[in-house]
C-alpha positions as CSV (number, residue, x, y, z in Angstrom):
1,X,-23.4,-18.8,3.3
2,X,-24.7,-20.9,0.1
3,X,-23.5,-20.2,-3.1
4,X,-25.5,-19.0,-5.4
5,X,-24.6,-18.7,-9.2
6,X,-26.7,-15.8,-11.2
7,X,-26.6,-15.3,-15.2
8,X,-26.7,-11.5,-16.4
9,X,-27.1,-10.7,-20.4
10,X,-25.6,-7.1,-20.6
11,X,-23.2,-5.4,-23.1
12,X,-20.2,-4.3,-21.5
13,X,-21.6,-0.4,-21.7
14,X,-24.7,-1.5,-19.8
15,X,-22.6,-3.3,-17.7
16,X,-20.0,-0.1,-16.9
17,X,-22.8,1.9,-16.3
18,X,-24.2,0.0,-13.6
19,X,-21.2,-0.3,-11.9
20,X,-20.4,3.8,-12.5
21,X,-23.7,4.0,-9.9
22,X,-21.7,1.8,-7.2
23,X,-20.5,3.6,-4.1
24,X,-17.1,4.1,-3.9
25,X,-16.8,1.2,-1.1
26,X,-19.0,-1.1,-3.6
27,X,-16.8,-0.7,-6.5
28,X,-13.7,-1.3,-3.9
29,X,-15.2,-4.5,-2.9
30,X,-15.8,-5.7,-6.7
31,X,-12.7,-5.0,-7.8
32,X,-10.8,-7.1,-4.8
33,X,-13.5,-9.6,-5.3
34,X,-12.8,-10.0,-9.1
35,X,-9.4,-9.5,-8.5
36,X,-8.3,-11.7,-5.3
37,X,-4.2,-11.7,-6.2
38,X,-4.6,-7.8,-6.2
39,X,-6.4,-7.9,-2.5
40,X,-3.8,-10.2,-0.9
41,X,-0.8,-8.1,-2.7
42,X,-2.0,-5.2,-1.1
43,X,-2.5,-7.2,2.4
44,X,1.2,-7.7,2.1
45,X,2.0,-4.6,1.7
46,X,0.2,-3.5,4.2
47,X,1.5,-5.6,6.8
48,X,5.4,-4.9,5.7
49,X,4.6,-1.0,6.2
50,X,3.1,-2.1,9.4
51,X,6.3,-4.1,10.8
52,X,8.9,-1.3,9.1
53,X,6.9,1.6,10.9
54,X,7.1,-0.6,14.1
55,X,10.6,-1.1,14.1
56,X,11.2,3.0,13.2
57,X,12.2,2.2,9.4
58,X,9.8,4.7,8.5
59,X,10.2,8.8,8.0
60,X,7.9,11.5,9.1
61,X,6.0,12.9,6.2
62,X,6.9,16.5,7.8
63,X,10.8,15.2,7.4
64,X,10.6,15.2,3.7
């Protein structure tokens, strides 16, 4: 994929507007795109719930 490097003169109201007509999905994917700590922090985490459900370190929701 080639990069491609785009200039955009907004003010930041024009600018929060657009992104307010973003899907849900869209907005998901901007915010882990501008934000790529926040993506692999939550990868992590993920992947640590994974292993502790796997070996039973985990309760039921119903339990609580």
């Amino acid at each position: 994929m080639s990069k491609v490097t785009l200039k955009v003169d907004l003010e930041f109201e024009e600018l929060k507007k657009v992104i307010s007509r973003l899907s849900e999905d869209e907005k998901e994917a901007l915010f882990f795109e501008l934000n790529p700590a926040w993506g692999k922090a939550l990868e992590k985490m993920e992947k640590e719930a994974i292993r502790e459900d796997e070996e039973g370190k985990t309760v039921n929701l119903e339990d609580i």
